[in-house]
C-alpha positions as CSV (number, residue, x, y, z in Angstrom):
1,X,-82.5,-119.0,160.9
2,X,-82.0,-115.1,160.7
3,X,-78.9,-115.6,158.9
4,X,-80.2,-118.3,156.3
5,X,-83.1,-115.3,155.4
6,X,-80.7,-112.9,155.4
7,X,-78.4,-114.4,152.7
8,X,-81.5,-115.7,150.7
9,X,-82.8,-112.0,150.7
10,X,-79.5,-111.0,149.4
11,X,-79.9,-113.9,147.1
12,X,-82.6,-113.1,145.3
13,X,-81.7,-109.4,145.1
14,X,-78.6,-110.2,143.2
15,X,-80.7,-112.1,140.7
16,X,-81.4,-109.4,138.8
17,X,-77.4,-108.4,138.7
18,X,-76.7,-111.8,137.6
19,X,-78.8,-112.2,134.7
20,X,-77.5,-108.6,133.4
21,X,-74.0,-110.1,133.2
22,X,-74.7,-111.9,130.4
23,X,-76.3,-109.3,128.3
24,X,-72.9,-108.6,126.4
25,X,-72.8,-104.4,125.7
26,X,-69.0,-104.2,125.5
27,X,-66.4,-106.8,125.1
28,X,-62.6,-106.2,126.2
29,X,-60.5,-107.7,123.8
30,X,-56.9,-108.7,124.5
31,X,-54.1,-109.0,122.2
32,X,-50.5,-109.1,121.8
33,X,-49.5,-105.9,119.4
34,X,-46.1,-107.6,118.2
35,X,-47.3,-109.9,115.4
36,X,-47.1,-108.1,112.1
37,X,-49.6,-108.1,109.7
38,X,-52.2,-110.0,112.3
39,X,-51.8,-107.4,115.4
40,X,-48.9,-104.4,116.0
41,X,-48.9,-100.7,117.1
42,X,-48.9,-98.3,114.0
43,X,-47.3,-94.8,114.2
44,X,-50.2,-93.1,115.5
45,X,-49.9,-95.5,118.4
46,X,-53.1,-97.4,117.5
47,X,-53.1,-101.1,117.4
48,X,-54.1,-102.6,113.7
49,X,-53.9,-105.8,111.9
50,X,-56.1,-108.2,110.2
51,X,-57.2,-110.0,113.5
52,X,-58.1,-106.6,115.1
53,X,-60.2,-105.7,111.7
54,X,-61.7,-109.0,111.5
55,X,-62.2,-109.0,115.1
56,X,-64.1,-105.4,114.9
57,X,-66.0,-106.7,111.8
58,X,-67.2,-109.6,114.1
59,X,-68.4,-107.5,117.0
60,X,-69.9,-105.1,114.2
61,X,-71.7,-108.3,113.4
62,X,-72.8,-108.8,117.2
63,X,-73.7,-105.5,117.6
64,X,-71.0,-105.0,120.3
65,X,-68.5,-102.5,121.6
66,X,-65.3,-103.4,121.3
67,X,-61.7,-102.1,122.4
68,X,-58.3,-103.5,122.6
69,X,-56.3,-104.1,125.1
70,X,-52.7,-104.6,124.7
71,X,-50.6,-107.4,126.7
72,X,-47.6,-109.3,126.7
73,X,-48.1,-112.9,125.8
74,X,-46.5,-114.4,129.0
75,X,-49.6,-112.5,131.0
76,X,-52.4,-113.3,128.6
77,X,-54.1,-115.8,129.4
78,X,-53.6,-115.5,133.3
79,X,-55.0,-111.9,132.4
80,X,-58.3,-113.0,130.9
81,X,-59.0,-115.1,133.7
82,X,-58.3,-112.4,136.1
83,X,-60.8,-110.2,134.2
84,X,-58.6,-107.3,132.7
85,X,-60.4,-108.4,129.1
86,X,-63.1,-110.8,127.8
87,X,-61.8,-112.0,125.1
88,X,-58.7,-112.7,123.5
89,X,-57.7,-112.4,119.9
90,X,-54.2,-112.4,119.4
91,X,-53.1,-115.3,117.3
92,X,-53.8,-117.7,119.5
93,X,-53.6,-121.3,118.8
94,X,-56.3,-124.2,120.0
95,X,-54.3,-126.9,121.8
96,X,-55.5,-129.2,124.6
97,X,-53.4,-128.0,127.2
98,X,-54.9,-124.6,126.7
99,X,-57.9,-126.0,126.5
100,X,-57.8,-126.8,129.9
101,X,-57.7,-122.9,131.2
102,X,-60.0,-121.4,128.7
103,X,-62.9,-122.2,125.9
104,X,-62.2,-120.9,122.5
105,X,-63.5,-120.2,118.9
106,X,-64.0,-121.9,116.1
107,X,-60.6,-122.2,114.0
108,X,-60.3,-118.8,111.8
109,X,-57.1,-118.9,110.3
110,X,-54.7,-121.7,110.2
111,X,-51.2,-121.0,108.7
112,X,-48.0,-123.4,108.4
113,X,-45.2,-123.3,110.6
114,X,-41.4,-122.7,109.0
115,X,-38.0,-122.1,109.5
116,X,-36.0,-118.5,108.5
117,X,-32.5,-118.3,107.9
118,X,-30.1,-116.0,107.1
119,X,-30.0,-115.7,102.9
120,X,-26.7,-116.5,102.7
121,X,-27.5,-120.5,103.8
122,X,-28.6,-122.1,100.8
123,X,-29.3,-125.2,102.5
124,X,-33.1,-126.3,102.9
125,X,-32.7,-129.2,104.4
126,X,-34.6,-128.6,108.1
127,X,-34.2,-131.8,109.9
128,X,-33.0,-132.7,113.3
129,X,-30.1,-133.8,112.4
130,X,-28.8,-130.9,109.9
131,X,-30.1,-128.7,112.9
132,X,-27.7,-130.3,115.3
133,X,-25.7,-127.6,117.5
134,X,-27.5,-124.8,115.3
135,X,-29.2,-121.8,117.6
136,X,-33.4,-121.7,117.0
137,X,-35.4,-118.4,117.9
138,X,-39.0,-118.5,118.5
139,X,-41.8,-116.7,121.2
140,X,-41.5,-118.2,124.3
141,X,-44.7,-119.9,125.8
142,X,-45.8,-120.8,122.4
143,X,-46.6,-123.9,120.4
144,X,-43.5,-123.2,118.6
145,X,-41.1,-123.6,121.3
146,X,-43.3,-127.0,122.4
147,X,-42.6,-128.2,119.1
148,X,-38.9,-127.4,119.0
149,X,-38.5,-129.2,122.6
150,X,-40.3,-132.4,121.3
151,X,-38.6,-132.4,117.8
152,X,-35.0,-130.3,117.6
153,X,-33.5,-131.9,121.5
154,X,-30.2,-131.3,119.8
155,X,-30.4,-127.9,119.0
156,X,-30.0,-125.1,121.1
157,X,-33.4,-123.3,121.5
158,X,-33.4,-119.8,122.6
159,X,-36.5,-118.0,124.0
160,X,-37.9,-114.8,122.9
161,X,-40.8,-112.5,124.5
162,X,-41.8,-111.6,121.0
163,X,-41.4,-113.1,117.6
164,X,-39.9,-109.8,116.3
165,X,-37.2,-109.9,118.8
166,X,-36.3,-113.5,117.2
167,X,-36.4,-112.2,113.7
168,X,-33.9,-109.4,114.6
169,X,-31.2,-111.4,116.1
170,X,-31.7,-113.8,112.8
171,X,-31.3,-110.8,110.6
172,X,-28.0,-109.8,112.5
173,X,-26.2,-112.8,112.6
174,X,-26.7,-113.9,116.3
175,X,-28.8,-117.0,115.8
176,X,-28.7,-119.2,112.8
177,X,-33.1,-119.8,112.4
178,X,-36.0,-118.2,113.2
179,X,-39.1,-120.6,113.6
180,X,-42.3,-119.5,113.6
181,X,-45.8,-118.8,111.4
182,X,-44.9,-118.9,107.5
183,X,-47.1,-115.7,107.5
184,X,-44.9,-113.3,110.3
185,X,-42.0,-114.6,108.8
186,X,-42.5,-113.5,105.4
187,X,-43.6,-110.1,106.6
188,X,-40.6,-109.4,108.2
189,X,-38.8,-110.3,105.3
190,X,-40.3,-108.4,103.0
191,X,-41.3,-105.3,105.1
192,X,-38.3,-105.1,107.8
193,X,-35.4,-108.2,107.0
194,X,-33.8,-105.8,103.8
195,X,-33.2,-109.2,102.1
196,X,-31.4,-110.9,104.9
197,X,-33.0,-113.8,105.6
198,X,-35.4,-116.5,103.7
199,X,-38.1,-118.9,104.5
200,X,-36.5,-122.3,104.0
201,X,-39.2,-124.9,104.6
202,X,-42.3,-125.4,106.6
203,X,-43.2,-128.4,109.0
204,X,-46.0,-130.9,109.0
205,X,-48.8,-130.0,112.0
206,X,-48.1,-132.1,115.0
207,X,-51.4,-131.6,116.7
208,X,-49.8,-132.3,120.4
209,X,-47.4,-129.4,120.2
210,X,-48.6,-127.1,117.6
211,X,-52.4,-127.5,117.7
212,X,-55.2,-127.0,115.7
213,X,-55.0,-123.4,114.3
214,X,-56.7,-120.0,115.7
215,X,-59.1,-119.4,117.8
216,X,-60.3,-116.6,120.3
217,X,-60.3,-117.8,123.7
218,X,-62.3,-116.7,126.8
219,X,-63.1,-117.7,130.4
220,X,-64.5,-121.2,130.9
221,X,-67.7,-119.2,132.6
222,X,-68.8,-116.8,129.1
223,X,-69.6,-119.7,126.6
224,X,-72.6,-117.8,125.6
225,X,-70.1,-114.9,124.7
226,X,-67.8,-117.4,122.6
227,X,-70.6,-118.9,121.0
228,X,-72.0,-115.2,120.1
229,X,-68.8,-115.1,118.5
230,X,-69.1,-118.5,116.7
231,X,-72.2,-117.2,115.1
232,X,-70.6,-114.2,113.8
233,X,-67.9,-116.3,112.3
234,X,-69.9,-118.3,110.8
235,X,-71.9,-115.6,109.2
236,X,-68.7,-113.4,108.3
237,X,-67.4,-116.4,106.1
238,X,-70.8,-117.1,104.5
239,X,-71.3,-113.7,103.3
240,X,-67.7,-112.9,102.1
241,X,-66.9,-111.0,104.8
242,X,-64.1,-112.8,106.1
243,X,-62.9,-113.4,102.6
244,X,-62.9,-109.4,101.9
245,X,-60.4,-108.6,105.0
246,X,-58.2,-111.4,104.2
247,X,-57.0,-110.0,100.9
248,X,-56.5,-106.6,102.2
249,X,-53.5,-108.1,104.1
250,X,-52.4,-111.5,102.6
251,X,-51.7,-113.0,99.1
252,X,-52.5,-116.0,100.0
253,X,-55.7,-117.9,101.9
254,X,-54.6,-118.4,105.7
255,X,-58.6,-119.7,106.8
256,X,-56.7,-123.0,106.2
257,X,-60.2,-124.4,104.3
């Protein structure tokens, strides 16, 4: 009987903790910093992009403090549920086996997948079978590699920790395509490739392996904190907001609307 009071006491003194958790003051974000123009590492060492100004536009919106935190994509998610962030925004897609680790977003950008290859193929002919015994780059743990496993067998699929790492070996000669968001592609291209490769054809969206588009994602336990952020999305395209930060960066829409 003692011990039952005892751990009610403590109980209802922790009440007041609890309920404080949920008042949202300042909101670790997570990202990846090695996905040109949505998240890298500038000179000064700060990390910049359109998700981290849309990101800090959103939090603006929430009246939160923000910061960054930068991680490998391997760790991610295992490091959000672990608590070194709250949030992540780092280009990650919605897809149902993530969905069963963390809660995300709303969709905010949605771009097509595509192959890169070097300039000097002329071919654009992407199928299985002209990909037969031809090396593919991409990220590893990504919906990219799911969808090469499920759709290029034949081909022989190498793994990168980073999409830049995949674009590199493409540009000097050691794999023959890069696939990976028609976006990132085209930035390394045109900022980094010095005309050695070319976009040669996107795919159709399989939802299984490649998802739904972007979303943030947090812990199953802070829905209030995604749906704060589901407001402020909301409101950021409404107002032209989200509309205003997308043309600093791209040509093009990528809110996939």
């Amino acid at each position: 009987m003692a011990k039952s009071s005892c751990f009610i006491a403590v109980a209802i003194g922790l009440l007041p903790a609890l309920a404080g958790a949920r008042e949202w003051q300042t909101v670790r974000i997570g990202t990846d910093a090695t996905y040109p123009p949505f998240e890298t590492v500038n000179s000064k060492g700060q990390i910049v992009g359109f998700e981290i100004e849309y990101a800090m536009a959103l939090c603006a919106r929430l009246n939160l403090s923000c910061r960054f935190v930068n991680q490998d994509w391997d760790g991610i998610i295992p490091a959000l549920l672990t608590g070194k962030f709250d949030a992540i925004f780092s280009s990650m897609t919605v897809t149902e086996a993530r969905k069963a680790k963390v809660i995300f977003s709303d969709v905010y950008y949605s771009t097509p997948p595509v192959f890169a290859a070097p300039a000097s193929d002329h071919s654009d002919d992407i199928s299985a079978a002209a990909l037969k015994n031809k090396t593919i780059g991409t990220q590893s743990s990504t919906t990219f590699a799911n969808y090469l496993a499920k759709f290029y067998p034949a081909s022989s699929i190498k793994l990168y920790p980073t999409l830049q790492e995949a674009n590199l070996d493409l540009a000097s000669g050691r794999i023959d395509f890069v696939f990976g968001e028609s976006v990132v592609e085209q930035n390394f291209i045109d900022t980094t490739g010095n005309g050695c490769c070319r976009v040669i054809g996107s795919v159709k969206r399989d939802p299984e392996t490649l998802g739904f588009g972007v979303g943030a994602a947090f812990r199953p336990d802070d829905a209030d904190l995604r749906d704060k952020f589901n407001r402020a999305i909301a409101e950021l395209d409404a107002d032209g907001t989200y509309k205003s930060i997308e043309k600093k960066y791209f040509k093009d829409d990528v809110r996939g609307k």
